[in-house]
N, C-alpha and C positions, 0 to 999 in steps of 0.2 A: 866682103872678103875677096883679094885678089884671085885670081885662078892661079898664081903658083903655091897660096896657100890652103886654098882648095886643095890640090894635087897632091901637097906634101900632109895632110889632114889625112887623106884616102889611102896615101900608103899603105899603114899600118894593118887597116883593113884587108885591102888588096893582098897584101901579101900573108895575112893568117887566112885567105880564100885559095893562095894557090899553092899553101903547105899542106893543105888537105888534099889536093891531088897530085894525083902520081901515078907513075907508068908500071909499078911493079905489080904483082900480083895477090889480092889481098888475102891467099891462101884459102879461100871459102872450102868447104869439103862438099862436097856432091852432094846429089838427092839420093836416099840411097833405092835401092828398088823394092816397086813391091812386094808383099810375101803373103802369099792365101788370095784369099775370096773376099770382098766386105763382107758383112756380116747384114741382115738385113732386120735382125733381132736389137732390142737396145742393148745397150751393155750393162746397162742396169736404172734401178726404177728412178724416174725423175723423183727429185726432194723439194718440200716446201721451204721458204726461206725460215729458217725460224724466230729470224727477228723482226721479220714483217709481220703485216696484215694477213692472214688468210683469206679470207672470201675474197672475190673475184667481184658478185655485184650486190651492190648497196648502195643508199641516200646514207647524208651525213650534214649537218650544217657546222660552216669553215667559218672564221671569223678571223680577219685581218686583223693585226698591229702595226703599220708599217704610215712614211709619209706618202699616201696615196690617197685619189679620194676618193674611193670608199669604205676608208679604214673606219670597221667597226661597224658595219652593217654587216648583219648574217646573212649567208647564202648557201644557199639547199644545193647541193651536190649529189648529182643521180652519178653512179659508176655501173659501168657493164662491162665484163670481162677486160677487168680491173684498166679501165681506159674511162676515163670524164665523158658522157655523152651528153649532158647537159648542166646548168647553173644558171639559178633565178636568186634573184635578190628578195628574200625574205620578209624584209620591210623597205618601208624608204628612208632618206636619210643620206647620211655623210656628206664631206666638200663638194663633193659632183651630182648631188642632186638624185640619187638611184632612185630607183622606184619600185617598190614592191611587184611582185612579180615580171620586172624587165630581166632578159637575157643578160647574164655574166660572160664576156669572152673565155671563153674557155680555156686558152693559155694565162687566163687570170687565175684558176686554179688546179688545185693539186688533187690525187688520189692518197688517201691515208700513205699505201706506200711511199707516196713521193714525200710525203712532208716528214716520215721515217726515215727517209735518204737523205733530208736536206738535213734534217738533226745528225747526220753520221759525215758530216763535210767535216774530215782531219784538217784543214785550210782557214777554218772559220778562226777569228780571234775570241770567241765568247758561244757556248751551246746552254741552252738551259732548256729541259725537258723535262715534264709533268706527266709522269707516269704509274697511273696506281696501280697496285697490283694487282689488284680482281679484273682488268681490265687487257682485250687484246691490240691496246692503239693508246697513245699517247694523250691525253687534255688538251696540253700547249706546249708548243715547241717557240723557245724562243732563240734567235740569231742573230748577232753581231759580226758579219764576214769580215770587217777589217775594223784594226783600232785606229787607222791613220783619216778612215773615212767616216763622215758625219752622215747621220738620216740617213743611211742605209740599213739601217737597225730591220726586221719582219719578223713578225710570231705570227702565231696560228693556231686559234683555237677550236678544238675540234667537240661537238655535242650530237647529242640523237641521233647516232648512229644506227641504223634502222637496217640487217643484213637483210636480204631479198631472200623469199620460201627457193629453194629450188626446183622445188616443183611445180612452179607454176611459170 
């Protein structure tokens, strides 16, 4: 490409960048002042989500669908104050070789909540969730984020779910 067509390319650009500025004033209204004291009380009682998970800590074994390799070996998921603190691969098995009781990267998985958020992705092209009703957590969540994209396809199957005493 020449550089005068270069230059006449960039125009159009250029100039919806400098229609957006300006010298006049974009009438913003002030901060207004404050009025009382904070308050050092809540304002009222925190709420549970009610479409999540409750408990905070539990083991649960997650089970991959996706092209990855260790799709389809189960893995033991400890949660504590609803944060992943550990994942061991259950058996061995799948394309890469796992090995029962090796360490799972941890951004490899999810807490019940998260796999509850990943099924509520408005964005996705396809959601399919398995949800009985006796039950406070889904089975399997399955996801298709785009129709244009191939093998991107992930589920997640969730079992033995084991909530932690809290008493102890």
């Amino acid at each position: 490409m020449t550089p005068a067509r270069a230059a006449r390319a960039a125009l159009p650009v250029l100039a919806l960048l400098l229609a957006g500025c300006g010298d006049s004033d974009p009438g913003l209204a002030e901060d207004p002042a404050a009025s009382g004291s904070p308050s050092q009380e809540p304002t009222s009682e925190p709420t549970e989500d009610p479409d999540g998970f409750g408990p905070t800590d539990y083991s649960y074994t997650l089970t991959l669908t996706c092209y990855c390799p260790d799709a389809g070996v189960p893995i033991r998921v400890t949660v504590a104050d609803d944060e992943v603190v550990s994942a061991v691969y259950a058996r061995s098995g799948g394309r890469g070789g796992a090995q029962a009781g090796e360490d799972v990267p941890l951004a490899r998985v999810l807490t019940i909540d998260e796999v509850i958020e990943a099924a509520d992705d408005p964005d996705a092209h396809r959601v399919e969730v398995d949800w009985p009703e006796d039950q406070d957590y889904p089975s399997s969540v399955a996801i298709d984020r785009s129709e244009q994209v191939v093998d991107e396809e992930i589920g997640y199957r969730l079992r033995d779910v084991e909530v932690a005493d809290p008493s102890s």
